[in-house]
N, C-alpha and C positions, 0 to 999 in steps of 0.2 A: 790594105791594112789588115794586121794577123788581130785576131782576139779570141777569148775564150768564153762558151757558156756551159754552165750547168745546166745535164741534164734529166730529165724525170726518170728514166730508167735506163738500162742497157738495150732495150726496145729501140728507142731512139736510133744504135747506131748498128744493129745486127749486122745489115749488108758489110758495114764498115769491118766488123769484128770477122765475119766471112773471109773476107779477105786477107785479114791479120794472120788465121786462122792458120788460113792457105801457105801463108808465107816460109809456118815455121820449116825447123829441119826434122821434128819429130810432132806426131798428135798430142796437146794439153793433156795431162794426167789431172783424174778431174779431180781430187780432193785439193790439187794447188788453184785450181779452177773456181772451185765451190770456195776455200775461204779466203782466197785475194782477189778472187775476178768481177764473180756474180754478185755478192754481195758488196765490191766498191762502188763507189761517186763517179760517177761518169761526166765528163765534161766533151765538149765538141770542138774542136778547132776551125775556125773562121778564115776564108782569109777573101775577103772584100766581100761579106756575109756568105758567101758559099763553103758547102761544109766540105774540107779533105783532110779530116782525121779526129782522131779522138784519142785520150787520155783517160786513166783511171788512177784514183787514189787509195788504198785499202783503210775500211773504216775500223781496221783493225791496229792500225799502227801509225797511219798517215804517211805509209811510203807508196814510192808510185808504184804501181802495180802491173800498167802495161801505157804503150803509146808507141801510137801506131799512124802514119799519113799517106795517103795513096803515093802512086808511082810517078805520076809526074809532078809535084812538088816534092819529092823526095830530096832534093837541093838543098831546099829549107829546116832538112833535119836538126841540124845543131841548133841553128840558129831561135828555133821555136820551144828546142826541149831545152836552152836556157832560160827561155821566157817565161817558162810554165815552172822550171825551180827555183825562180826569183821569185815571182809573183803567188805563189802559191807556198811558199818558206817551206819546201820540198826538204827532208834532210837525208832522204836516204831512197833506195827503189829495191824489191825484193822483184828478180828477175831470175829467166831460166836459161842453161846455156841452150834450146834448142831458139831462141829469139837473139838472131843475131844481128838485125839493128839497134833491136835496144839496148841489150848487152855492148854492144859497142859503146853505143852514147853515154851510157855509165860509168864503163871504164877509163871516158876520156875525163870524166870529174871524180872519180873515185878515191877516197882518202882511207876509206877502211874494206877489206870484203872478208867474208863469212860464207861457211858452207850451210844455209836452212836445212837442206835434206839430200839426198841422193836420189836422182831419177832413175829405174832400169827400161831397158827395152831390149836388150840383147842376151843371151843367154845359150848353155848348152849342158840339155842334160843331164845333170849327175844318176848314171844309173844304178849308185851306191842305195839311191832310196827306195830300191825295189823292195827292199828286206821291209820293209813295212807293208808290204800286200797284200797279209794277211788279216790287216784291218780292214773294215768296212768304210767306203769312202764313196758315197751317197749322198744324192738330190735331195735335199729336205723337203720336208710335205706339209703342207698346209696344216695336216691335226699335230705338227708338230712344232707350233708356234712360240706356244707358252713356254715348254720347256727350252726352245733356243733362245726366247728372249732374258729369263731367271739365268738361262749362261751366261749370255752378254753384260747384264749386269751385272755379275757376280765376277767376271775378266776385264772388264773394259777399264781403264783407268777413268776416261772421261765418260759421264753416263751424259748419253742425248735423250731429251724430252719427247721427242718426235722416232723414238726409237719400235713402236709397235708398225706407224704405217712406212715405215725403212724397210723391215724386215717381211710384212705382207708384202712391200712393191717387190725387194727380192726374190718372194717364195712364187709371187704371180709371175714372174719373168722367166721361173729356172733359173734362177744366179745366183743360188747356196745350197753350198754342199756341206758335209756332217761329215766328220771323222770319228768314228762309233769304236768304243770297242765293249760288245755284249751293247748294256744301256747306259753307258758311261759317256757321254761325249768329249773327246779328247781334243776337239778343236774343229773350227768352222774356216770353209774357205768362199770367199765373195769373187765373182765372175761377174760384174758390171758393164752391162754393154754400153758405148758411150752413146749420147746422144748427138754428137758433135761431129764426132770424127767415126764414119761408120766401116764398119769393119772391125772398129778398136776395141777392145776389152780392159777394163782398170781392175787387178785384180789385190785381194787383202786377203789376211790373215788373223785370226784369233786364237791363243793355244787357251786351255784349262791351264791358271796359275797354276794349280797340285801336279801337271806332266809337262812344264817349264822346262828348256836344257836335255829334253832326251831325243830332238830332231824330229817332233811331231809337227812343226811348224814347217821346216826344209820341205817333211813329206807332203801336208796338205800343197806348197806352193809349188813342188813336182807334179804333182798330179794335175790343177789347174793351169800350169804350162803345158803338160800335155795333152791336155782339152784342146787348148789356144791352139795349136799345132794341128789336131785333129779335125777341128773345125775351121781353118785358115784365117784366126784371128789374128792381128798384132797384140800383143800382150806390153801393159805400163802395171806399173807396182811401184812405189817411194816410201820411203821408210826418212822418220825425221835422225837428222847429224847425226845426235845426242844415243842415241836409238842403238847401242852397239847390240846387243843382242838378237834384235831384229834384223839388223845388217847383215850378222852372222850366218843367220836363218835362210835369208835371201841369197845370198853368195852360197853357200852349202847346196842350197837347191839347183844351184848351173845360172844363176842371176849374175849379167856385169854389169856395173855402173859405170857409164862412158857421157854422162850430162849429171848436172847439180843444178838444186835450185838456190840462188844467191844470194846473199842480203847486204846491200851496198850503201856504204855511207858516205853520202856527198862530203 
């Protein structure tokens, strides 16, 4: 007998999610991670009360998020991931092309798809960005807090409440760097080592709205590809669809996009 429970946290099925993990064809990029993964409703899959797999829903839109069942019930795929979108009035799953059984099971009920975002992980060089070398492109420093966070607020579209101990866990880590020109900061670059997938690096960008459009965004993301390079990272960065400017940025820097994150409607 298949069934399904709720449960208290993503705790519950870590080994489970280990394994998911393992599966993919590329490392989770964690900002897809952090707001469809971690913070979804995790449910467990049953099947004659022993647990072989688990589901998530994102509490952000109530699409399914991931769903995943070890290898030897793997038979049962279809047949359970219709269970769980009947029964749970599923209407959609935001999926990533590196997750190619669940991508599959999507697209076998799929009536609408959407591109969310663009995943990178491959890339080569542009060594057009040299010509910015002359800038200062430095580790930020602890006394230099305040002034990167009055940046962030003053660039960020969306402002986070939790934005002070963000930017200490960065500055404690070595995972932000300053693009200085004199005392001007002309944009910040994020070097996020994953917690998940080790060896992996999620790396971002910030330009100064007032030096928007003049390639200082290309430059910071050249430069922390070349860290990534230097220190035998894998390097992820996703920029959302809608996002053309930032695309541009990305691509400019030697960024190819060869996976998408999806948004699928049963």
């Amino acid at each position: 007998m298949i069934n399904f429970k709720k449960l208290d946290s993503v705790k519950d099925v870590l080994l489970l999610r280990k394994q998911y993990y393992n599966s993919l064809l590329k490392p989770m990029e964690d900002y897809h991670d952090i707001v469809h993964i971690i913070t979804a409703s995790y449910f467990g899959i049953y099947l004659n009360d022993s647990l072989i797999g688990y589901y998530s829903i994102s509490n952000n839109n109530n699409l399914l998020s991931q769903f995943y069942i070890i290898d030897e019930f793997r038979n049962l795929d279809e047949k359970i991931f219709s269970m769980i979108i009947e029964e749970e009035s599923i209407e959609g799953a935001i999926v990533c092309s590196i997750e190619p059984i669940f991508l599959s099971l999507t697209m076998g009920i799929a009536k609408e798809i959407s591109i969310d975002s663009y995943l990178f992980y491959d890339f080569n060089l542009n060594s057009f960005m040299k010509k910015y070398d002359s800038l200062n492109f430095i580790l930020a420093r602890g006394d230099q807090i305040e002034k990167i966070k009055e940046f962030y607020m003053k660039n960020l579209e969306d402002k986070d409440e939790s934005i002070d101990s963000y930017l200490l866990g960065l500055v404690a880590n070595d995972e932000l760097f300053v693009l200085c020109d004199g005392n001007e900061i002309l944009g910040v670059g994020e070097y996020r080592k994953s917690n998940i997938f080790p060896g992996t690096v999620n790396l971002g960008i910030v330009v100064n709205k007032s030096y928007r459009n003049r390639g200082y965004g290309s430059y910071i993301m050249y430069k922390l590809l070349e860290k990534s390079l230097t220190r035998g990272h894998r390097a992820i960065c996703s920029c959302d669809f809608d996002n053309i400017a930032s695309n541009k940025a990305l691509v400019k820097a030697g960024l190819i996009s060869r996976h998408k994150v999806l948004k699928v409607i049963f």
